[in-house]
VEXTI-714109 format. One record per residue: residue in three letters; x, y, z of N, C-alpha, C in turn. Coordinates in steps of 0.02 Angstrom, whole numbers, plus 32768, in hexadecimal, padded with zeros to 4 digits. Last residue first. Layout:
REC  type   n.u   n.v   n.w  ca.u  ca.v  ca.w   c.u   c.v   c.w
REC   ala     X     Y     Z     X     Y     Z     X     Y     Z
...
END
This chain:
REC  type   n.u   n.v   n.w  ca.u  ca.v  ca.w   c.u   c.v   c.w
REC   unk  838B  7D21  8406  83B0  7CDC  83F8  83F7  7CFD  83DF
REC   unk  833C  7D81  8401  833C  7D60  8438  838E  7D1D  842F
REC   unk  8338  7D9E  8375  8343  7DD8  83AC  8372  7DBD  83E3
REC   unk  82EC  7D20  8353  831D  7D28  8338  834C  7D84  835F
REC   unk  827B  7D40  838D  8291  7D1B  8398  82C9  7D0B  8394
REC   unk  8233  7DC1  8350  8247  7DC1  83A8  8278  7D84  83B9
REC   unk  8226  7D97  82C6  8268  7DC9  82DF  826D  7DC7  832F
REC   unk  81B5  7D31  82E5  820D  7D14  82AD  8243  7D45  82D9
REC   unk  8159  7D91  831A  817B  7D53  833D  81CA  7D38  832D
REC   unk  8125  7DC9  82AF  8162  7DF1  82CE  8182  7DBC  82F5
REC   unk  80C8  7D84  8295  80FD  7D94  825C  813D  7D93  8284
REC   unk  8059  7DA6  82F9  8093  7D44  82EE  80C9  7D4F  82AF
REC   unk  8041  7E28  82F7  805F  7E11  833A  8086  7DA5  8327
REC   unk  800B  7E23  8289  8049  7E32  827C  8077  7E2B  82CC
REC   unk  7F8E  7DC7  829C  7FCA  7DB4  8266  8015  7DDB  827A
REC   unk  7F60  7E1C  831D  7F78  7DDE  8324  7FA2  7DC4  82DE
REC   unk  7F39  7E80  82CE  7F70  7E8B  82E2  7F87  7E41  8304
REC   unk  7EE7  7E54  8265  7F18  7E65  8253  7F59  7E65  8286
REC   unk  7E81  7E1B  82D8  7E8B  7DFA  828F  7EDB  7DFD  827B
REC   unk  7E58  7EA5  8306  7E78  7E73  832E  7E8D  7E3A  82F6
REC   unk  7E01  7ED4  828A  7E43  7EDB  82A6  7E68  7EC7  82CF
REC   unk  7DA6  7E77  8278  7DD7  7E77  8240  7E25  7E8F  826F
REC   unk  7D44  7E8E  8300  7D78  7E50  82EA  7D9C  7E3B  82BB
REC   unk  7D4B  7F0E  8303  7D5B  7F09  8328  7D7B  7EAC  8318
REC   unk  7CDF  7F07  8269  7D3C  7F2E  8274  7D69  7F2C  82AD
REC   unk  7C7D  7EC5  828C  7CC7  7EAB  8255  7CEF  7ED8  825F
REC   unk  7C45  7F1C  82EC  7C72  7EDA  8305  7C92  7EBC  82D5
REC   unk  7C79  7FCA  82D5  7C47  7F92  82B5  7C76  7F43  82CE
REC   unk  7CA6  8054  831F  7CB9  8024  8312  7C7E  7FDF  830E
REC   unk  7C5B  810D  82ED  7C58  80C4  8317  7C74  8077  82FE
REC   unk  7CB8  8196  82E2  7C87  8153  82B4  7C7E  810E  82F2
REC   unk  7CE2  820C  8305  7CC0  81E8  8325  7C95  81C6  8315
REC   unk  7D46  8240  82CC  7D00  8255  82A3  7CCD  8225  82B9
REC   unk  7DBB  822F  82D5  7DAE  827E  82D0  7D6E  8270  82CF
REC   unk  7DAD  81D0  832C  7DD0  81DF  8342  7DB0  821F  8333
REC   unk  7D87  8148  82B4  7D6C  8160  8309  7D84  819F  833A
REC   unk  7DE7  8167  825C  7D8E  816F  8251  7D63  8183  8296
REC   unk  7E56  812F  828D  7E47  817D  82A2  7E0A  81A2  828B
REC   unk  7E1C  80B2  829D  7E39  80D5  82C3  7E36  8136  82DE
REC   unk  7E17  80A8  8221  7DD5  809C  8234  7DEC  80B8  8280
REC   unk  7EA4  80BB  81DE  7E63  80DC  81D3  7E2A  80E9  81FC
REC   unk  7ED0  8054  821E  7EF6  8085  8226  7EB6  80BA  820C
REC   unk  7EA5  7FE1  81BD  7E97  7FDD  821A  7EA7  8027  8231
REC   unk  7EE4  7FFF  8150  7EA3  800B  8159  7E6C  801F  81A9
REC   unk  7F72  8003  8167  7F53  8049  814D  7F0E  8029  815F
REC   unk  7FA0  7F6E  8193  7F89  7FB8  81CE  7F6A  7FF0  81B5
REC   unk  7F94  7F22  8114  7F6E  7F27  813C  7F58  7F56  8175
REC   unk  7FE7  7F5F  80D2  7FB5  7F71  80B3  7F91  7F56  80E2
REC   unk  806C  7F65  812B  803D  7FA4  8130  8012  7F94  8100
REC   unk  80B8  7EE6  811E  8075  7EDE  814B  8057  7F2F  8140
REC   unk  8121  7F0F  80D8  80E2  7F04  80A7  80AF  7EF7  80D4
REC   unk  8183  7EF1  814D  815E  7F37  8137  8132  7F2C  8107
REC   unk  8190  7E71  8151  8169  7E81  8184  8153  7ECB  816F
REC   unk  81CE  7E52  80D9  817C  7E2E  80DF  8156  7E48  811D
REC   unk  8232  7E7A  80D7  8206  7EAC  80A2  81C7  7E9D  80C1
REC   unk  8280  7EB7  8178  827B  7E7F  813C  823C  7E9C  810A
REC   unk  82E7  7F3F  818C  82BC  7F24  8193  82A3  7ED9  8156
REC   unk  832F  7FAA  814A  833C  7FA5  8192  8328  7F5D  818B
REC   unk  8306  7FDB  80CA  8353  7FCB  80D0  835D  7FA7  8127
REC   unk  8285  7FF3  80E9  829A  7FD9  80C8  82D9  7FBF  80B7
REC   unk  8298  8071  8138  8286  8021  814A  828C  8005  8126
REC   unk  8297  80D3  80D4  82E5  80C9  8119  82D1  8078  8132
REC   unk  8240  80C5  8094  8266  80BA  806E  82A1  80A4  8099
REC   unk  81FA  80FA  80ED  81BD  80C4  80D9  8218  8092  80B5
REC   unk  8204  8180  8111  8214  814E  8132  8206  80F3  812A
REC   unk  81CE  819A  8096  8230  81B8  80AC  8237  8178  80D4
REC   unk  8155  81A4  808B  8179  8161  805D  81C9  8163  807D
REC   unk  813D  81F8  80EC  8126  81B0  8108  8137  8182  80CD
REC   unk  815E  8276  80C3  8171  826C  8105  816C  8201  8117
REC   unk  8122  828C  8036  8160  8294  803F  8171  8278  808B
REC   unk  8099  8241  8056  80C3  8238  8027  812B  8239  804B
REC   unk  805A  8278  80B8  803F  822C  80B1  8063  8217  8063
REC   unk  80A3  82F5  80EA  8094  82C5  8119  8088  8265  8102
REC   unk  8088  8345  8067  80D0  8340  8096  80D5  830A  80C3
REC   unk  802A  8311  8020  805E  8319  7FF3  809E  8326  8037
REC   unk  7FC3  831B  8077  7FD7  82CC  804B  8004  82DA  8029
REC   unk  7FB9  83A0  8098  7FD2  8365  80D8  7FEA  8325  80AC
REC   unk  7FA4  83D5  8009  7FE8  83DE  8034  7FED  83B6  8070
REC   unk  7F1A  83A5  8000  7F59  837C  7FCE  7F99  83AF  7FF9
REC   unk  7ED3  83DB  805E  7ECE  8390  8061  7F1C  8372  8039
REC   unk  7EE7  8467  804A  7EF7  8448  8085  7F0D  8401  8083
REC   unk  7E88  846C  7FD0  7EDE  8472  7FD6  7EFF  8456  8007
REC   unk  7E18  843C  7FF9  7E3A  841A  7FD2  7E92  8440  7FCF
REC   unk  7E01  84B2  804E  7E0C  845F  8086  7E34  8438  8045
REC   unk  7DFE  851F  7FF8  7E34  850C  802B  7E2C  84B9  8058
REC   unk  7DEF  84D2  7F45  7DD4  84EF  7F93  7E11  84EA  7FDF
REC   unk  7DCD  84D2  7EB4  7DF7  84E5  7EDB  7DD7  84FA  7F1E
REC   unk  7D8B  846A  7E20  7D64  8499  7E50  7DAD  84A1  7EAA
REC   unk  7DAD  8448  7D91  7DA6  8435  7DCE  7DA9  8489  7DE9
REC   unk  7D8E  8455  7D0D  7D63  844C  7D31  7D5E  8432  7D71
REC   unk  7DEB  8456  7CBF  7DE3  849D  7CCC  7D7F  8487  7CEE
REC   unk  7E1D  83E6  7CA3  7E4B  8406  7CDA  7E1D  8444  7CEC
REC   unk  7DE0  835A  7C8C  7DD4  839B  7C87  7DE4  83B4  7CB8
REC   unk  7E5B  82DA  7C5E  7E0E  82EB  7C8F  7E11  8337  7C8F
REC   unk  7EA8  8293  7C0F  7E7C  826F  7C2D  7E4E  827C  7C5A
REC   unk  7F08  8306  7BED  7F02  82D4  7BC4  7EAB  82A6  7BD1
REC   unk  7F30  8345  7C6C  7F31  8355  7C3B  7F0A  8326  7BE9
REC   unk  7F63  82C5  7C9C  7F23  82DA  7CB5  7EFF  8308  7C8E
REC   unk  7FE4  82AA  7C81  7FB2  8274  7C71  7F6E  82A0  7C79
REC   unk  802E  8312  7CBC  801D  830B  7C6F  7FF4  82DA  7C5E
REC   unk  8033  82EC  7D3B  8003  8324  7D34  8000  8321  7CF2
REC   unk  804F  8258  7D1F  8027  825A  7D40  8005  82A4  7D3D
REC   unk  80F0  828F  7D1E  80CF  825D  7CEB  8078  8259  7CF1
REC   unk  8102  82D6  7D7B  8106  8301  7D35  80D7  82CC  7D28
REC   unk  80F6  827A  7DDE  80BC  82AE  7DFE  80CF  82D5  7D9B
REC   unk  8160  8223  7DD2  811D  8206  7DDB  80ED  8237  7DD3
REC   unk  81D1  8275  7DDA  81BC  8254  7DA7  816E  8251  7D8D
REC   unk  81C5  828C  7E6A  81B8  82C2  7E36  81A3  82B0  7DEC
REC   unk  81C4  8216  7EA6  8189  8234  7EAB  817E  8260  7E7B
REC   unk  8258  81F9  7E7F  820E  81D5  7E62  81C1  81ED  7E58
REC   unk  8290  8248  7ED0  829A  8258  7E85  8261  8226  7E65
REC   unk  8271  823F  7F59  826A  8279  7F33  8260  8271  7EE5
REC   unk  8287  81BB  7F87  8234  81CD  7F89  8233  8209  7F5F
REC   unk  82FF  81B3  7F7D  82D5  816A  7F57  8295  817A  7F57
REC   unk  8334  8208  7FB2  832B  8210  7F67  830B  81F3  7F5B
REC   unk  8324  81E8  803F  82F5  8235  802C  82F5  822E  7FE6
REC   unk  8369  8175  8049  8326  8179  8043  82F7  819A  8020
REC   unk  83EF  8158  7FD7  83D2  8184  8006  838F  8197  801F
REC   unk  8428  80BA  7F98  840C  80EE  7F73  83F2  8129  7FBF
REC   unk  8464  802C  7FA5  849A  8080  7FA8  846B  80AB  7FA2
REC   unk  83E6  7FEE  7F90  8409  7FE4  7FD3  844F  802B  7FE1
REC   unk  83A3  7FC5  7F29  83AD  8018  7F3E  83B4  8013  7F77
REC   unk  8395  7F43  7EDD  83DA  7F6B  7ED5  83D3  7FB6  7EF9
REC   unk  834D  7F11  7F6E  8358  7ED5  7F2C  83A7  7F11  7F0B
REC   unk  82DA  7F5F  7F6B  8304  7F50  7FAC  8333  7F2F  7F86
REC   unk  82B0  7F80  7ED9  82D4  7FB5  7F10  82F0  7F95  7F40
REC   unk  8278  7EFA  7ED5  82AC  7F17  7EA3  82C5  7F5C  7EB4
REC   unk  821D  7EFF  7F38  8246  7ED4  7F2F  827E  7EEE  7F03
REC   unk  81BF  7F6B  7EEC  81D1  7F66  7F3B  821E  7F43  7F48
REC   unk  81B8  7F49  7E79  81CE  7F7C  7E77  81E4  7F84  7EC7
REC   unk  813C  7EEF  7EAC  817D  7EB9  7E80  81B7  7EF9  7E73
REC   unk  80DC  7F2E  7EEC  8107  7EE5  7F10  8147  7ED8  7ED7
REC   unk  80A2  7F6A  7E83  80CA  7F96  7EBB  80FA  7F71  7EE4
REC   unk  805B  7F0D  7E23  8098  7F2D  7E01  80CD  7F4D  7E4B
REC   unk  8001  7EDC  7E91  8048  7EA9  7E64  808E  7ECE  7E67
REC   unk  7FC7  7F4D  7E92  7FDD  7F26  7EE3  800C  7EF7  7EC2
REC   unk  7F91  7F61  7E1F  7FBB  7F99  7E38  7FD5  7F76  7E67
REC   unk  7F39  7EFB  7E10  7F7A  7EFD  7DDD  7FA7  7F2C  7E0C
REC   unk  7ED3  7F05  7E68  7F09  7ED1  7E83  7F48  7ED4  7E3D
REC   unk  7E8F  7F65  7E31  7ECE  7F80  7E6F  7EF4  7F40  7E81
REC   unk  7E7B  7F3F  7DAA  7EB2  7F6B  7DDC  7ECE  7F7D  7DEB
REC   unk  7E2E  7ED9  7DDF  7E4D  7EDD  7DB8  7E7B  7EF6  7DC3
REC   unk  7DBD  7F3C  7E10  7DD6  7F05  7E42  7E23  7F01  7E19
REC   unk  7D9A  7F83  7D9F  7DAE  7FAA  7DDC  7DD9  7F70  7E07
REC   unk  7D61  7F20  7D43  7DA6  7F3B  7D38  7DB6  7F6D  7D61
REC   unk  7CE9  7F10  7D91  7D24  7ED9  7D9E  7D7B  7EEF  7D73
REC   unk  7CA4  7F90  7D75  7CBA  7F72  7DC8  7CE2  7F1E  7DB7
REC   unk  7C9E  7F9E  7CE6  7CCA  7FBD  7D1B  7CFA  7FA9  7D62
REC   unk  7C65  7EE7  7CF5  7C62  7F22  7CB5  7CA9  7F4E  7CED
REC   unk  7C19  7E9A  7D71  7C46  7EA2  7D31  7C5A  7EEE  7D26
REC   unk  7C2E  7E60  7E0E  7C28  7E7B  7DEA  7C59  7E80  7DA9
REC   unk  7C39  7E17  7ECC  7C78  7E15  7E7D  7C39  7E48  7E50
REC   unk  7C79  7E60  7F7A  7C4C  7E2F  7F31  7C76  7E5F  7EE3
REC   unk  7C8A  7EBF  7FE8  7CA6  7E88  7FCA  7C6E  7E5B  7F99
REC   unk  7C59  7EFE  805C  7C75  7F2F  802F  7C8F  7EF5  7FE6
REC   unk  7C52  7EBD  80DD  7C14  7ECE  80AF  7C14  7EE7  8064
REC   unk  7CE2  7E99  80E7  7CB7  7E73  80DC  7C79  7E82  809C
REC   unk  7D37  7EEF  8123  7D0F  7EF8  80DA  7CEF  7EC7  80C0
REC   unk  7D67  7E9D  817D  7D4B  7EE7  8198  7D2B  7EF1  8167
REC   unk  7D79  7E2F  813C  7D51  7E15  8187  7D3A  7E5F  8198
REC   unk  7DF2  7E3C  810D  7DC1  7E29  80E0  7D76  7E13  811E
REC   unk  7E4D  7E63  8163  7E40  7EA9  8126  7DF3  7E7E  811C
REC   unk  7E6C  7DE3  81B4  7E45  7E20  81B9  7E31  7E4C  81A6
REC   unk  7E9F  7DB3  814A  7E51  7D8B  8160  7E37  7DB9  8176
REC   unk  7F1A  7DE1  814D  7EEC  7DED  8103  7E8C  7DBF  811D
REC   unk  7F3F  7D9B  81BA  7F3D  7DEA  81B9  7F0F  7E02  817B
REC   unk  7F55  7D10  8197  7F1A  7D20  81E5  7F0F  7D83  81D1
REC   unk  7FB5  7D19  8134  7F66  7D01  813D  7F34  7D1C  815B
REC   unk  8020  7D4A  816E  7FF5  7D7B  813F  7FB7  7D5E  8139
REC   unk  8030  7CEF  81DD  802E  7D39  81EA  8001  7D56  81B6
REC   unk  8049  7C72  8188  802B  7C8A  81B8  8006  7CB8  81BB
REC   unk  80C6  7CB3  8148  808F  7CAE  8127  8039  7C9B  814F
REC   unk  8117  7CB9  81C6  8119  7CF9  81AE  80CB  7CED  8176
REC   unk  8118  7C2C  81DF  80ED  7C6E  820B  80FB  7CA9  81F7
REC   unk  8173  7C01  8174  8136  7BEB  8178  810C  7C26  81AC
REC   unk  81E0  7C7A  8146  81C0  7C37  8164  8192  7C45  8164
REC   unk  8233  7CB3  80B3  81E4  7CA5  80D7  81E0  7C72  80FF
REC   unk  82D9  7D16  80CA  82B4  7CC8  80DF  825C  7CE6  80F2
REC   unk  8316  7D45  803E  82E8  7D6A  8074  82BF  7D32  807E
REC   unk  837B  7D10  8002  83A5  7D1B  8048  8367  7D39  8076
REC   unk  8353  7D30  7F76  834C  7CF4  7F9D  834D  7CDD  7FE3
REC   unk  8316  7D84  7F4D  8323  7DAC  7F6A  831F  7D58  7F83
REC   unk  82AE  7D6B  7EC2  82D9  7DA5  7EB1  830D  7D9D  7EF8
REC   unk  825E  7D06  7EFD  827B  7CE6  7EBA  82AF  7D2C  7EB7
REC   unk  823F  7D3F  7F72  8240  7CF1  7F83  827C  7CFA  7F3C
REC   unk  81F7  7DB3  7F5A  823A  7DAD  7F82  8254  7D63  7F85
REC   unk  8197  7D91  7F15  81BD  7DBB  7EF2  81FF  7DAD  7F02
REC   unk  814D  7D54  7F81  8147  7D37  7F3B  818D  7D51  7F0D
REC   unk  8137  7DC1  7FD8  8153  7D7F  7FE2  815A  7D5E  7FBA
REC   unk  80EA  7E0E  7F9C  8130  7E37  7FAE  8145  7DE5  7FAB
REC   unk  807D  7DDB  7F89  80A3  7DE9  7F58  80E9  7DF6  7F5E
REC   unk  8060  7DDA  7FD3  804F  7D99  7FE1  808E  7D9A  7FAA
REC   unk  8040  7E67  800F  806A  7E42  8040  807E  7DF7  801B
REC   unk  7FDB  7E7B  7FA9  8018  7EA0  7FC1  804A  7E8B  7FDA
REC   unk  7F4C  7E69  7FC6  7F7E  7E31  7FBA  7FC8  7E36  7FB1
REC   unk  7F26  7ED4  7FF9  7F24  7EBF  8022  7F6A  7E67  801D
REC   unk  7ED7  7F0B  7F8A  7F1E  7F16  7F96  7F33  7F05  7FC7
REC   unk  7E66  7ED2  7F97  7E7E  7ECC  7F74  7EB6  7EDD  7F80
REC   unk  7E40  7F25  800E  7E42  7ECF  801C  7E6D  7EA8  7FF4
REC   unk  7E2F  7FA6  7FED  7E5A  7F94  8034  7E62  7F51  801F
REC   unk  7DB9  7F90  7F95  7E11  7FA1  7F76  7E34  7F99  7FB4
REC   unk  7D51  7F83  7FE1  7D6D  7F53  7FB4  7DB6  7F4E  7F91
REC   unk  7D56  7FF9  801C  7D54  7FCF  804A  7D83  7F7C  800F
REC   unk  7D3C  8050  7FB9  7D6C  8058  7FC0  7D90  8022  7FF4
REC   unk  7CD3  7FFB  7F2F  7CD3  802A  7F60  7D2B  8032  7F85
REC   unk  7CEF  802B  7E7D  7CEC  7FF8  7EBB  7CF6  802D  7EFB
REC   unk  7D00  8088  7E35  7CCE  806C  7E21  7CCD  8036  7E57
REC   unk  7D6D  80F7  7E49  7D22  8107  7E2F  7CF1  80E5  7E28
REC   unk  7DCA  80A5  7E7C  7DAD  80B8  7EA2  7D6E  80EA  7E84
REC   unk  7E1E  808C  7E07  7DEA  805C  7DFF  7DBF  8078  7E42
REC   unk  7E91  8112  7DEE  7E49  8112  7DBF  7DF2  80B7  7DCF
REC   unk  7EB7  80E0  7E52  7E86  811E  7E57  7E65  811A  7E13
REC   unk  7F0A  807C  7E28  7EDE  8078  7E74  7E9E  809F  7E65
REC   unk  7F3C  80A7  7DC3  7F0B  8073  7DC1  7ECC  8068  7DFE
REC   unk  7F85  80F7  7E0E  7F66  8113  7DC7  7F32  80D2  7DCA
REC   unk  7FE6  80C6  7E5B  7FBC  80E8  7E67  7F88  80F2  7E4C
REC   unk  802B  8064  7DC5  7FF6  8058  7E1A  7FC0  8076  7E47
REC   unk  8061  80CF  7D91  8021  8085  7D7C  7FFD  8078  7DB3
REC   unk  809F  813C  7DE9  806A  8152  7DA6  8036  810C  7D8B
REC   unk  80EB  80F2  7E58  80AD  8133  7E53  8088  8122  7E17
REC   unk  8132  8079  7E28  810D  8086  7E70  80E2  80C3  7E82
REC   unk  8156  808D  7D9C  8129  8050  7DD3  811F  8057  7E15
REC   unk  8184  8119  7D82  8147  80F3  7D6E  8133  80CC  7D95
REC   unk  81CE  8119  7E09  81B3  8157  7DE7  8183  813C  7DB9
REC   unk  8223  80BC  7DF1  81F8  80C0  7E22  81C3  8100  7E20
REC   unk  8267  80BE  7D71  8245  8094  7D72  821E  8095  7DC5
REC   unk  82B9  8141  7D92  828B  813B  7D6B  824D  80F7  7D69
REC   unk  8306  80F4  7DED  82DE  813B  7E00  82B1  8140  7DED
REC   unk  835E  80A4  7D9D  8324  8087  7DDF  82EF  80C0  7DE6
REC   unk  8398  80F4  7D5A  835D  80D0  7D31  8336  80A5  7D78
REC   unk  83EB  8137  7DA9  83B3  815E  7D8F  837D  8131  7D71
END
């Protein structure tokens, strides 16, 4: 239960919480980039907590060439600032620490633990701690109810929560950490994707060469596992 609990704060309520509260003052292109160091972290974590999780050298590679690409699509979206906008940057690269080192420390002792719980009982945590925070930190009796907004938080509450940490958690027991921490790089590429898709945005040549960027990183990550497959 005290893992439970401790994912329930560090991986929803600080993190998240930080994310979103710094997305009021940086653009959102800039927080992709920032959390982007995710991966660098996971590897950092897993190296000193999780000795047996080998970094070679083309796995660091990999995150290089892949974080070149986050930082090559948001390019335009990138410069420094004070006051708000640098305790937004701030953060989200705190939240991308704190989520990498709670990452590790789940693969690390929640190897007996059941996916569906490792995503249930945290989230619930996460979502009391978080509706009583709000209470506290923003005028409840001024939000405004609409069906697309209902709509929006039941797909992110069954699909981009409950359905995609379940499986987020089953890999995690499958898989090495450093190649699944590659999703802070696919969520963004993954965006611009279906940017094109529902809402027929046009692809900008930094995003056609960020994203080739990425997937060439995680196409030389994966190399380590085709190889070791092979052998």
């Amino acid at each position: 239960m005290l893992l439970y609990f401790m994912m329930g704060i560090f991986s929803f309520v600080i993190p998240f919480g930080l994310i979103y509260w710094s997305e009021q003052y940086i653009p959102s292109g800039l927080a992709s980039v920032l959390f982007a160091v995710y991966p660098f972290f996971v590897a950092l974590f897993s190296r000193v907590l999780i000795p047996n999780e080998k970094i070679e050298p083309v796995k660091v590679l990999g995150m290089l060439i892949g974080f070149t690409g986050i930082i090559i699509i948001f390019k335009s979206d990138i410069h420094i600032s004070s006051g708000n906008y640098l305790l937004g940057m701030i953060a989200v690269v705190a939240g991308a620490i704190i989520q990498s080192l709670v990452f590790i420390i789940v693969k690390k002792y929640g190897h007996d633990l059941n996916p569906i719980s490792m995503n249930l009982v945290p989230t619930i945590l996460g979502g009391i701690f978080l509706f009583a925070l709000s209470f506290i930190t923003e005028n409840i009796g001024q939000i405004n109810y609409s069906l697309k907004g209902i709509l929006a938080v039941l797909y992110l509450g069954i699909f981009a929560s409950a359905f995609t940490f379940t499986i987020y958690y089953w890999l995690l027991k499958k898989i090495n950490v450093i190649l699944l921490s590659f999703v802070a790089f696919i969520t963004p590429v993954s965006a611009i994707i279906l940017g094109k898709i529902f809402y027929d945005e046009n692809f900008t040549m930094n995003q056609l060469i960020g994203s080739a960027f990425v997937l060439i990183g995680l196409v030389i990550t994966n190399l380590v596992f085709f190889k070791r497959k092979i052998n």
